[in-house]
GUTORNU-488558 format. One record per residue: x negated, y, z of N, C-alpha, C in turn; residue in one letter; residue number from 1. Coordinates in steps of 0.001 Angstrom, whole numbers, plus 500000, padded with zeros to 6 digits. Example, Ala and Ser with C-alpha at 12.3 -4.5 7.8 and 13.67 -1.06 7.14 Angstrom:
# GUTORNU-488558
R;n_px;n_py;n_pz;ca_px;ca_py;ca_pz;c_px;c_py;c_pz;type;seq
R;486810;494310;507800;487700;495500;507800;486800;496700;507800;a;1
R;487150;497750;507080;486330;498940;507140;487100;500030;507870;s;2
# end
This chain:
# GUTORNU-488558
R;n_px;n_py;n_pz;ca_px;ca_py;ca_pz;c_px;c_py;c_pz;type;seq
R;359189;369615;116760;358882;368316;116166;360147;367713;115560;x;1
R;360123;366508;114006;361252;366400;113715;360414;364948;113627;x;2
R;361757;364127;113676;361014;362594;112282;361590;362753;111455;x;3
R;360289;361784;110089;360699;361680;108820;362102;360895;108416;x;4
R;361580;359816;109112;362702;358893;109003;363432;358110;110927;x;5
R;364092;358901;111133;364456;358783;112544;365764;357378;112534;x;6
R;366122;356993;111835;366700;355895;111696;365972;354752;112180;x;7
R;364401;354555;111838;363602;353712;112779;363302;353370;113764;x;8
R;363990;354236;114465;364375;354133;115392;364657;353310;116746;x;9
R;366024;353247;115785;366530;351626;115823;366433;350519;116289;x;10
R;364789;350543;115510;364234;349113;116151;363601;349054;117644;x;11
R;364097;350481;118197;363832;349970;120060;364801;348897;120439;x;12
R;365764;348852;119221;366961;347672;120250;366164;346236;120298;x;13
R;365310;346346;119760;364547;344773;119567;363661;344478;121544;x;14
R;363624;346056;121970;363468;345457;123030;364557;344612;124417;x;15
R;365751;344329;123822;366513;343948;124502;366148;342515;124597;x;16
R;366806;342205;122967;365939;340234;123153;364437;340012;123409;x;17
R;363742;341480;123696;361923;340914;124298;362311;341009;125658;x;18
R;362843;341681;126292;363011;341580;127598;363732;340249;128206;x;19
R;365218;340164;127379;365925;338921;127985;364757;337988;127821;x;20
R;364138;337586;126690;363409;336240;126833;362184;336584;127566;x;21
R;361641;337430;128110;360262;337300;129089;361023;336833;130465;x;22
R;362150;337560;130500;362649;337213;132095;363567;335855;132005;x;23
R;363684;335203;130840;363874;333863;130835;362969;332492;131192;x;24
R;361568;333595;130214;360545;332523;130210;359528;332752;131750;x;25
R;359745;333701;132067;359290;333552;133587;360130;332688;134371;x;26
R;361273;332477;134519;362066;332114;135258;361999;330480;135357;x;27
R;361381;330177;134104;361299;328505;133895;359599;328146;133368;x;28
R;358995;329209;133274;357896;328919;133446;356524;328496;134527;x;29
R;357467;328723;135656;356416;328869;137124;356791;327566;137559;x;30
R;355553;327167;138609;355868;325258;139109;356651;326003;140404;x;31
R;357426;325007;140470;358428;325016;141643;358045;323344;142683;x;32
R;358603;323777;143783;358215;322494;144877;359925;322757;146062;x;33
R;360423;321697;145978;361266;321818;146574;361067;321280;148383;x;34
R;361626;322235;149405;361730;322697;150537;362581;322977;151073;x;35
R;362582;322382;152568;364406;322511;153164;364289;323721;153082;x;36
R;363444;324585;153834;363415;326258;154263;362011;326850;153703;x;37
R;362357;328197;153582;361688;329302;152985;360754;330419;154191;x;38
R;361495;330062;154780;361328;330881;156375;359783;331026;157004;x;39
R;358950;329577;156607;357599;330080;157096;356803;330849;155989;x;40
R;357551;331021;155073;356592;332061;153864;357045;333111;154042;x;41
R;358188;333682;155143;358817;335211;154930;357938;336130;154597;x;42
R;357148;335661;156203;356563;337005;156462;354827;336924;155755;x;43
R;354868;336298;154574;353212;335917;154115;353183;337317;152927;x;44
R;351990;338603;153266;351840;339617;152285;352119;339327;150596;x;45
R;352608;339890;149877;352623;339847;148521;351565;340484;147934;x;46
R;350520;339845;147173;349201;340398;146669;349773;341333;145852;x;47
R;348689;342482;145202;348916;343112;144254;348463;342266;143337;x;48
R;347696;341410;143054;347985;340615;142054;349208;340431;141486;x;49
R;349767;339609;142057;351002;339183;141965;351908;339937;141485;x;50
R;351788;341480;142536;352667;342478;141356;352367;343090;140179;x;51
R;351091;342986;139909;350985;343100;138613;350612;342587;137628;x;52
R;351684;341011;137613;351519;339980;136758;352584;340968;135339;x;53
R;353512;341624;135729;354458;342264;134758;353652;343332;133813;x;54
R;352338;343733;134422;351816;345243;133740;351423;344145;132231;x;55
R;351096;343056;131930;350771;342916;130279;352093;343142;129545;x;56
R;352975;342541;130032;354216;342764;129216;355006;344011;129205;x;57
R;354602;344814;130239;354850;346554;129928;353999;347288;128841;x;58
R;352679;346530;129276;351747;347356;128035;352079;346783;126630;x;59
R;352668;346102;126509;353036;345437;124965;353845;346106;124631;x;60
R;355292;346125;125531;356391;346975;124992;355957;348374;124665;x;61
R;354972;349120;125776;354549;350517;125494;353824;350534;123430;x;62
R;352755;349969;123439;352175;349382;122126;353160;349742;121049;x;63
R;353989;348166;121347;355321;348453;120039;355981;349584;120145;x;64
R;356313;350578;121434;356750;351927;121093;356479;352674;120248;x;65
R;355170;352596;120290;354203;353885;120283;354313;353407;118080;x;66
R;354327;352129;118060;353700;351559;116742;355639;352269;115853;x;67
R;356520;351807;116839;358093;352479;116501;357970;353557;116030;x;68
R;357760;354492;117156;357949;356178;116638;356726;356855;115601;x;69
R;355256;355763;115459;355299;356704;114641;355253;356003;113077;x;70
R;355898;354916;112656;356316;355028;111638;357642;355665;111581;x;71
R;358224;356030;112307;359284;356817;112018;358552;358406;111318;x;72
R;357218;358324;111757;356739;360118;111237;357147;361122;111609;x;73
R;356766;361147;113219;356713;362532;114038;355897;363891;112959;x;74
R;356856;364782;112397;356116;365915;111823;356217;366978;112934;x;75
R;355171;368500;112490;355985;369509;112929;357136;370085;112413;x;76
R;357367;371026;112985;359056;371295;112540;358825;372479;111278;x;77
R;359428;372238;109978;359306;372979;109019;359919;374739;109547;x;78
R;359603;375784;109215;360109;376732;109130;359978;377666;107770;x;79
R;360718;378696;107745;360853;379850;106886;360520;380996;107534;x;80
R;359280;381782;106920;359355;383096;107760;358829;383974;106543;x;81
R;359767;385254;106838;359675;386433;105902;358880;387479;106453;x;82
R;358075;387701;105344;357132;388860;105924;357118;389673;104615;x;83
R;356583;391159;104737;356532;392292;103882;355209;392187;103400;x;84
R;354539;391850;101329;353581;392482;100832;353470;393225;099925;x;85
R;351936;393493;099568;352224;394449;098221;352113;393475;097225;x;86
R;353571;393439;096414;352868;392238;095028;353941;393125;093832;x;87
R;353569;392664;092944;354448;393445;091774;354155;392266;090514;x;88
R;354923;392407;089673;354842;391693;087955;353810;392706;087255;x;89
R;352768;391869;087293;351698;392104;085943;351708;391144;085130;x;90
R;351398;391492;083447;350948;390935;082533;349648;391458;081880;x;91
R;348676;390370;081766;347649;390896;081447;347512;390352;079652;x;92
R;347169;391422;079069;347878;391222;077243;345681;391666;077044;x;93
R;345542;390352;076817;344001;390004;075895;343523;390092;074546;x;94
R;343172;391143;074278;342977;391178;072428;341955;389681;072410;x;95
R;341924;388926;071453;340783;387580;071533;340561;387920;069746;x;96
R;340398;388453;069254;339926;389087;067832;338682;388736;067406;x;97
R;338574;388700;066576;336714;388519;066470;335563;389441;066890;x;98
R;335911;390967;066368;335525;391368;067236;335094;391785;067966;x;99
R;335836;391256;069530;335609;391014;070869;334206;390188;071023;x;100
R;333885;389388;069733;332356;388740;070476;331044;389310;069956;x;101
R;331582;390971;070050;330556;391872;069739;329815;392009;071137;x;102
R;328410;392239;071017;327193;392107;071891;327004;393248;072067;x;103
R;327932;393904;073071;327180;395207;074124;327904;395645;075170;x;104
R;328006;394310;075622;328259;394980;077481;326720;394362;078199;x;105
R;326794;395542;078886;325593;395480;080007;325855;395127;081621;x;106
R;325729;394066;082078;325511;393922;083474;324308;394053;084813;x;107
R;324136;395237;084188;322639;395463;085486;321239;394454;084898;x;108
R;321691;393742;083856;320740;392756;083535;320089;393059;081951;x;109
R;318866;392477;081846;318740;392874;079999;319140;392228;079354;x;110
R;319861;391170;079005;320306;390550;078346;321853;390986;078231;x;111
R;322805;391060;077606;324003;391523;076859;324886;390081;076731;x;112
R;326341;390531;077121;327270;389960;077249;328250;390174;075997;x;113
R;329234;389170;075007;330508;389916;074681;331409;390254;075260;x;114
R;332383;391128;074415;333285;391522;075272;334522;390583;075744;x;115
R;334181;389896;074843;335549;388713;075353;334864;388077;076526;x;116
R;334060;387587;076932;333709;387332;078028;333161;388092;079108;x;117
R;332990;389115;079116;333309;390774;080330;334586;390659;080397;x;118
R;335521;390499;079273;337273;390768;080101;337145;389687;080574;x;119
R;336725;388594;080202;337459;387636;081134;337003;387222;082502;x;120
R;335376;387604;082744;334747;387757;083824;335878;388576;084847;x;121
R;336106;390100;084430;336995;390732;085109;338162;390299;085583;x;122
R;338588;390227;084250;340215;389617;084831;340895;388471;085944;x;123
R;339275;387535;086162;339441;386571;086894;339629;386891;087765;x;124
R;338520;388100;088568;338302;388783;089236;339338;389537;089881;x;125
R;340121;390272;088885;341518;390614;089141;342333;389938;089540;x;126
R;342936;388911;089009;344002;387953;089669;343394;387496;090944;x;127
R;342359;387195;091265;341792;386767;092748;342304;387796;093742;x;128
R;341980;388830;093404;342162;389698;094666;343731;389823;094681;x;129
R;344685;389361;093818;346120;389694;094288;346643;388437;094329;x;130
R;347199;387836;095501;347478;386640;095523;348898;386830;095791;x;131
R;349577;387735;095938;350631;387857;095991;351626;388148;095225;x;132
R;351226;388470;094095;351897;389370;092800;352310;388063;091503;x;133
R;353224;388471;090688;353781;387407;089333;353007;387756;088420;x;134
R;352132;387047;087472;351391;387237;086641;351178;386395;085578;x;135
R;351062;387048;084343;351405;386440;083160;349973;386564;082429;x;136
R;349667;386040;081397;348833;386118;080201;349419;385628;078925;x;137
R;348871;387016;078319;349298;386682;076648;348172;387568;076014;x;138
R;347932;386378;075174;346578;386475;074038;347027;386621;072985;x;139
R;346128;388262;072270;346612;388468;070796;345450;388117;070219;x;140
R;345552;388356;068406;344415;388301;067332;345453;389234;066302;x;141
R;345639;388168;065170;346211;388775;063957;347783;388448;064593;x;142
R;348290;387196;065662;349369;387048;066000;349336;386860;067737;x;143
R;350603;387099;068482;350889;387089;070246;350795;385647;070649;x;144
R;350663;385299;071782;350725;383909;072191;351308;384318;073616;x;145
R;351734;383856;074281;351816;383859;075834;351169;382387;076446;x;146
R;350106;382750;076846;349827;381664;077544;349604;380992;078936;x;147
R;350014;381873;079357;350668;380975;080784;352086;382267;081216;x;148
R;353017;381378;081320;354109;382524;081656;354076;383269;083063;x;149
R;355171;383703;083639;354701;384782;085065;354655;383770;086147;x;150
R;353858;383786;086888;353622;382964;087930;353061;383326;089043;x;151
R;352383;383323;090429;352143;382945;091715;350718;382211;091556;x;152
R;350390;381390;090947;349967;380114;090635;348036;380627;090161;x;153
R;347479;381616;091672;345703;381708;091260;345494;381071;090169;x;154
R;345263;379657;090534;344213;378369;089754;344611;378390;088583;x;155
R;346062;378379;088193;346462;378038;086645;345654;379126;085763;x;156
R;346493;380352;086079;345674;381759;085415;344446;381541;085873;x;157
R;343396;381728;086499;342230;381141;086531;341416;379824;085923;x;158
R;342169;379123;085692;342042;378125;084637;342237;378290;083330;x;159
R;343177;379031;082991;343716;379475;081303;342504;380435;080894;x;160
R;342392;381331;081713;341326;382095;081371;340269;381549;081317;x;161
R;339360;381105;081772;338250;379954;081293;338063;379453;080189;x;162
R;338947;379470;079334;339560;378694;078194;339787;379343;077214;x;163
R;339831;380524;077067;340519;381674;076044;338963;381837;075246;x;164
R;338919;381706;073864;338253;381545;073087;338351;382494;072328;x;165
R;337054;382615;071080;338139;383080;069997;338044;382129;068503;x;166
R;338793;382182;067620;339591;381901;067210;341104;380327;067268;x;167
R;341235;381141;068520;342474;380531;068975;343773;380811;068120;x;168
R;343652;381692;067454;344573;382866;066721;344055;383259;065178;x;169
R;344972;383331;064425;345138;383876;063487;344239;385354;063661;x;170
R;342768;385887;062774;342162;387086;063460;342931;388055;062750;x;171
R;342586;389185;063404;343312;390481;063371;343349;390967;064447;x;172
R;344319;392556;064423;344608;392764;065499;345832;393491;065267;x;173
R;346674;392529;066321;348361;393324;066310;348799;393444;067691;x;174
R;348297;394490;068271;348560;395668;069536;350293;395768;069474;x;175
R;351050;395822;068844;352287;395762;068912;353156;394602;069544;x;176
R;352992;393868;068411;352856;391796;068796;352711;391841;070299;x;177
R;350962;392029;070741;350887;391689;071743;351877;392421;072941;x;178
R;352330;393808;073129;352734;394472;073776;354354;393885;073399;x;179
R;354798;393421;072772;356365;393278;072579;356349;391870;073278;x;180
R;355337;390678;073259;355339;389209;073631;355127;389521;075355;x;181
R;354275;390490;075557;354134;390821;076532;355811;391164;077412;x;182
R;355938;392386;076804;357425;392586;077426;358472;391630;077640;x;183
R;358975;390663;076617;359229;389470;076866;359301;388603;077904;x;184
R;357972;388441;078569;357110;388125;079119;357839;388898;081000;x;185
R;357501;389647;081015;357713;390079;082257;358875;390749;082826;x;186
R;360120;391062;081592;361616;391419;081963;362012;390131;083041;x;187
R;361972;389035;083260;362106;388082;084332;361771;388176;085863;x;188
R;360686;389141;085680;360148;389419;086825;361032;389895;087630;x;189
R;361188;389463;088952;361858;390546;089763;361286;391242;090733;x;190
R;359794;391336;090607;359468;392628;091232;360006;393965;090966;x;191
R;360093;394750;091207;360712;396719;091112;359412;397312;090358;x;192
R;358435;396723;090762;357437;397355;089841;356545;396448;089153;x;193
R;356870;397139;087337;356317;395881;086462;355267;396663;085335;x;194
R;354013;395965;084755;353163;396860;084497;352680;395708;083422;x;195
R;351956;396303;082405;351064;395337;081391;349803;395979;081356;x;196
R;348803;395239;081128;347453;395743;080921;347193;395830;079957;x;197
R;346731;396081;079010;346486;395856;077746;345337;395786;077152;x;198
R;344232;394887;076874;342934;395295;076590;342505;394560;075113;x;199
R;341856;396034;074275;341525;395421;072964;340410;396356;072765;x;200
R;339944;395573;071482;338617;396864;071127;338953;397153;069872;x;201
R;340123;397812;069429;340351;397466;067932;341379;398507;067344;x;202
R;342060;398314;066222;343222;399527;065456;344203;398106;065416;x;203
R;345388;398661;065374;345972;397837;064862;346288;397994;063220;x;204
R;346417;396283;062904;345842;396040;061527;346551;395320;061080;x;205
R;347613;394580;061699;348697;393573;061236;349868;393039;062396;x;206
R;350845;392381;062276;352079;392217;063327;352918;392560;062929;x;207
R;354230;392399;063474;355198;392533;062872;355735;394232;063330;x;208
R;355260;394344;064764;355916;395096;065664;355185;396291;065802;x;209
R;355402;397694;065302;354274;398770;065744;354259;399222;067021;x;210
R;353444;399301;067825;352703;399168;068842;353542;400337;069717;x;211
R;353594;401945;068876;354458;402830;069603;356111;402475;069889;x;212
R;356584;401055;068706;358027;401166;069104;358081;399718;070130;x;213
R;356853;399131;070256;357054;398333;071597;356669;399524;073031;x;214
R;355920;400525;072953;355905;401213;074202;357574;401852;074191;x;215
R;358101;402243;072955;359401;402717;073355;360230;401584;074003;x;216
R;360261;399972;074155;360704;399608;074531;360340;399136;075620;x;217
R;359133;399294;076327;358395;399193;077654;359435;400014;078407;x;218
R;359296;401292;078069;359727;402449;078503;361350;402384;078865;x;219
R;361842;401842;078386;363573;401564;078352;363439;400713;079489;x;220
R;362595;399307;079804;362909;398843;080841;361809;398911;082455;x;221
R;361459;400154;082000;361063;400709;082767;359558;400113;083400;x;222
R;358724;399641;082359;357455;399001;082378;356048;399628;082112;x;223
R;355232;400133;082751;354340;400987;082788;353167;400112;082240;x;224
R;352451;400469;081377;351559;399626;080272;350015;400860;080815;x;225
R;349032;400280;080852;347942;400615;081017;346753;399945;080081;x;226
R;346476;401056;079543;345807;400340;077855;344026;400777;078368;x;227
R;343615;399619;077681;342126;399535;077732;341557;399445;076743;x;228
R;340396;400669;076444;339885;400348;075358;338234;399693;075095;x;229
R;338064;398455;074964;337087;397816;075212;335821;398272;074095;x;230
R;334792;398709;074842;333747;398418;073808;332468;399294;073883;x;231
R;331666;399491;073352;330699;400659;073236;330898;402037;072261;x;232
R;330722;403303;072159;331132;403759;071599;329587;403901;070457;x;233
R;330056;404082;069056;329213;404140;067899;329289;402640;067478;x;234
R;327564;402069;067162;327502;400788;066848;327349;399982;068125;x;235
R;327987;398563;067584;327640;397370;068275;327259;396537;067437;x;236
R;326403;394883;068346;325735;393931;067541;327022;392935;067333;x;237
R;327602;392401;066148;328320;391981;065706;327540;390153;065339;x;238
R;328503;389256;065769;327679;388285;065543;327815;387671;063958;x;239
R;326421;386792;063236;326930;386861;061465;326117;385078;061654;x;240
R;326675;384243;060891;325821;383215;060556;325112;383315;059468;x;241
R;323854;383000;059568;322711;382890;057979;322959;382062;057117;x;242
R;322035;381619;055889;322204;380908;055745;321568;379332;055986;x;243
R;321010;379374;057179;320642;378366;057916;321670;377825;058854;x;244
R;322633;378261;058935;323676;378289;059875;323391;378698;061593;x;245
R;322310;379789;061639;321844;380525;062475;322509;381345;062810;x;246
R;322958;381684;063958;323981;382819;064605;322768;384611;064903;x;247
R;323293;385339;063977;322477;386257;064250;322852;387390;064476;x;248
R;322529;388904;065135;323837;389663;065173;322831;391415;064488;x;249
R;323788;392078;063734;324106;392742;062847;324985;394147;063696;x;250
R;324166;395173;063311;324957;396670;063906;326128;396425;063159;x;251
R;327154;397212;063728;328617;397526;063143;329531;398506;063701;x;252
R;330060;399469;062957;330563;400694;063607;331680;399948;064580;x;253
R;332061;401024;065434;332957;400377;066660;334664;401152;066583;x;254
R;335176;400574;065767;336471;401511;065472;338017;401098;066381;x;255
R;337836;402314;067465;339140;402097;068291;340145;402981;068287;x;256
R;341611;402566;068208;342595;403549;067933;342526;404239;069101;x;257
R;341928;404919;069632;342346;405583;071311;343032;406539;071284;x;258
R;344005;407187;069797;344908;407825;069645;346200;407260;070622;x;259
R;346241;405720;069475;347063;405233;069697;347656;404498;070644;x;260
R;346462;404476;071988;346052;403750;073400;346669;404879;074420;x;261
R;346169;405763;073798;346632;407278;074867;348341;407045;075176;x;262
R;348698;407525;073361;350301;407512;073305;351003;406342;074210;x;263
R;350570;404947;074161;351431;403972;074245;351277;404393;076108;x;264
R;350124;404626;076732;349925;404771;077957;351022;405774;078415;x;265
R;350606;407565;077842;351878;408150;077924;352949;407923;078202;x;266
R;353717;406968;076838;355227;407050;077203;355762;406145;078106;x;267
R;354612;405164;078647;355128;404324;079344;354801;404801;081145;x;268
R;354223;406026;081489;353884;406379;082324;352754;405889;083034;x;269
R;351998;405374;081847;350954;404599;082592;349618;405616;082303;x;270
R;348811;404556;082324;347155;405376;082036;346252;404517;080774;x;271
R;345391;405347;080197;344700;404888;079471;343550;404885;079993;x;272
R;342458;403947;079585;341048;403691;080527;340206;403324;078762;x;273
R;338810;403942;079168;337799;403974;078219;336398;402720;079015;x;274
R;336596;401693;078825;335557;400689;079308;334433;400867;078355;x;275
R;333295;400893;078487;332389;401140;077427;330913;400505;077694;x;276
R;330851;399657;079553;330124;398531;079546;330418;397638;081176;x;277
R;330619;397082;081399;330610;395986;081900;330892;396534;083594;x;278
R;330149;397585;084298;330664;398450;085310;331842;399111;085241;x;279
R;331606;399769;084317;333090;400649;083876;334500;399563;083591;x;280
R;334487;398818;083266;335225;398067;082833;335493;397536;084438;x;281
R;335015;396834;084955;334910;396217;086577;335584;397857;087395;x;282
R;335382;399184;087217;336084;400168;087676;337431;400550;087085;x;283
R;337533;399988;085789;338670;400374;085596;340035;399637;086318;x;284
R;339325;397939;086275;340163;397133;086614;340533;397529;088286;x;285
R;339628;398006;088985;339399;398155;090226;340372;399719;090525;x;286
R;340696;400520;090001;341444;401216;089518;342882;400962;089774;x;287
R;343078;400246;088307;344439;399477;088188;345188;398852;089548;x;288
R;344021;398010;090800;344471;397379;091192;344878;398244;092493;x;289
R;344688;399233;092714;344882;400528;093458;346117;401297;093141;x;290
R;346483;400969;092285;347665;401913;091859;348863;401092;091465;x;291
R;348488;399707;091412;349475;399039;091150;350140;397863;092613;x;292
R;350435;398643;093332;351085;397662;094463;352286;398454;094910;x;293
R;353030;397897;095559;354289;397471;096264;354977;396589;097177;x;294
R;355480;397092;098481;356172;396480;099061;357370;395504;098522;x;295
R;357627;394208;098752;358298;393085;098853;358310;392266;099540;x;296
R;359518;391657;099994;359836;390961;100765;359906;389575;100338;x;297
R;359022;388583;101255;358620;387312;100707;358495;386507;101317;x;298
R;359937;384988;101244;359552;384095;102393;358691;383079;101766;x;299
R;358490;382571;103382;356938;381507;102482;357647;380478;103850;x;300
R;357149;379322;103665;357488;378213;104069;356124;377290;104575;x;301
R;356254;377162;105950;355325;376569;106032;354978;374778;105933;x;302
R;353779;374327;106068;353471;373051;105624;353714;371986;106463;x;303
R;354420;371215;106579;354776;370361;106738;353267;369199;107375;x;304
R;353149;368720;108007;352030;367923;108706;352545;366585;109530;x;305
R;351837;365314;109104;352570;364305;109754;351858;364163;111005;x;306
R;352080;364313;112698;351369;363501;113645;351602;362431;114157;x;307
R;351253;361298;113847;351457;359743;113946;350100;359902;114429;x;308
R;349330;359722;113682;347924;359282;114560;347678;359492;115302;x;309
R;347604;360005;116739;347573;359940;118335;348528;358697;118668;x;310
R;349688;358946;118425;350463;357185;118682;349550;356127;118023;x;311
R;349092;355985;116765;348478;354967;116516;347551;354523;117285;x;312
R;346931;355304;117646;345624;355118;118548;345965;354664;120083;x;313
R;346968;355288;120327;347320;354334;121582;348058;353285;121475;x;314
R;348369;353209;120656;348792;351803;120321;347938;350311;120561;x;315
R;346674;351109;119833;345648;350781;119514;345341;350391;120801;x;316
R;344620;351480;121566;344055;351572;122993;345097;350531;124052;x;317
R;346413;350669;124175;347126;349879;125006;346968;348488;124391;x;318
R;346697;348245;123214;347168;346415;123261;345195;346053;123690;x;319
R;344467;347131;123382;343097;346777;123986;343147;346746;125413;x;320
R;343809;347622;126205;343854;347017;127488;344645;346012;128042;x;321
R;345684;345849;127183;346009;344589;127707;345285;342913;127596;x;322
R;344818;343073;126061;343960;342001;126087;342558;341764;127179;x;323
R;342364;343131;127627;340968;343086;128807;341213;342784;130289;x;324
R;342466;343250;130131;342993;343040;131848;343378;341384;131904;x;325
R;344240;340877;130311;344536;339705;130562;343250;338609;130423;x;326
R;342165;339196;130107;340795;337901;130482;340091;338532;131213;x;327
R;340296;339041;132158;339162;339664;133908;340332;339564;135041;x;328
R;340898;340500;135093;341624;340818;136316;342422;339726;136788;x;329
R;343166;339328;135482;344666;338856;135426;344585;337427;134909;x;330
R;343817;337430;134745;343183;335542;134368;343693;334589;134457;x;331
R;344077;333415;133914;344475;332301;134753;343935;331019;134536;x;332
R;344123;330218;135162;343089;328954;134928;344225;328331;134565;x;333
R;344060;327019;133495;345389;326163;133469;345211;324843;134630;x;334
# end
């Protein structure tokens, strides 16, 4: 146990002038009768009444104790304790392209999902189960974004993701961009083992950065990239407005570099994964999260808790018994 503020202490010295003046004001408060001798009262019993005319003014001082220490804010005592988990630096790199809000992932259900919302179903999914690990998001199109940097922090990434739209971005798709903003992105990390995900359904088509000379630079700092290639293979339903301004959706061939998904996986020692509906995709991630852990050492600090309230309450409780004892027991008539 510590206090917050133990300087409050202090104010026990206030019981000095409550004491001097009770044993003042007793002393000149009682009727007196003057008498040659004392001698025929020697031997007359002392009631317990009598001796416990002092218990109200003990229970008061107890009261104001109790009301002392705990605004001072009795906590428990903070500690540090280090324990060993598996956590590592991921970045999870989101193609948000147009697209992605092609209509053919399947969830056990007949109705059809896009794919931008299957990754992000997943991915939520993903960061939940690792609560221990640094984790980043960065959203591509035609240009990179990082949008939430590496963090600890479930709710935030769980919140950002909720939110990821598309056209947040300039459309396109630049797989390079994203993989170089990415790297960026997670050289800070100081986990030993650092990894990017990478998920798009697309070629790259614009960016500044080609995609194989950001895996060559994964690879230099020793960052293992695991590329996903989102989508159905052949046609998908592509969404088109009419001219009613009716959202309607339209076959469209499904063109993915998985040349170029393989390579970047390759040199970075990672893996390439073929998602192609909504299970598979939920296995791939499930996958990833199997192969990507590590021991680290991690202190955590525990929470801090104020216990005052048990003192309050007797505080409480003692000035209630004193007020009950002083109109029954302890009574006095004037």
């Amino acid at each position: 146990m510590q206090l917050a503020y133990p300087k409050i202490l202090w104010l026990f010295l206030i019981y000095i002038p409550l004491i001097a003046w009770y044993i003042y004001k007793q002393r000149n408060s009682s009727p007196a009768m003057k008498i040659s001798s004392l001698s025929p009262f020697a031997k007359l019993p002392r009631s317990f009444k009598a001796s416990c005319r002092h218990l109200l003014f003990v229970l008061q001082l107890l009261a104001l104790g109790c009301i002392i220490v705990a605004l001072a804010r009795p906590q428990t005592h903070d500690h540090w304790r280090k324990s060993s988990v598996d956590g590592t630096d991921i970045v999870l790199a989101v193609d948000i392209s147009g697209s992605m809000l092609a209509h053919d992932y399947y969830n056990g259900k007949p109705e059809k999902k896009n794919r931008l919302e299957a990754a992000k179903e997943v991915a939520t999914r993903f960061i939940s189960n690792r609560p221990d690990d640094n984790i980043g998001i960065v959203i591509f199109a035609g240009e990179a974004l990082t949008g939430v940097p590496m963090t600890i922090d479930q709710a935030t990434l769980i919140n950002y993701i909720s939110t990821i739209r598309d056209g947040m971005l300039a459309d396109g798709t630049a797989i390079g961009d994203g993989l170089a903003t990415s790297i960026n992105r997670i050289i800070s990390g100081k986990a030993k083992s650092k990894s990017i995900i990478l998920l798009t359904d697309g070629s790259n088509n614009s960016g500044m950065v080609a995609p194989l000379t950001a895996a060559e630079i994964a690879k230099e700092h020793g960052i293992k990239v695991y590329t996903i290639g989102i989508g159905a293979n052949g046609m998908a339903d592509f969404p088109q407005i009419d001219y009613f301004g009716r959202i309607t959706y339209a076959p469209a061939p499904v063109v993915i570099d998985e040349a170029t998904l393989k390579q970047i996986a390759d040199i970075t020692d990672g893996k390439y994964f073929r998602a192609t509906d909504q299970k598979m995709l939920n296995d791939v991630f499930d996958e990833i999260n199997k192969l990507e852990t590590t021991s680290i050492d991690v202190s955590s600090f525990s929470h801090t808790e104020d216990n005052y309230e048990l003192l309050v309450w007797a505080a409480l409780g003692l000035l209630l018994l004193q007020v009950l004892i002083r109109h029954t027991y302890l009574r006095t008539i004037p």
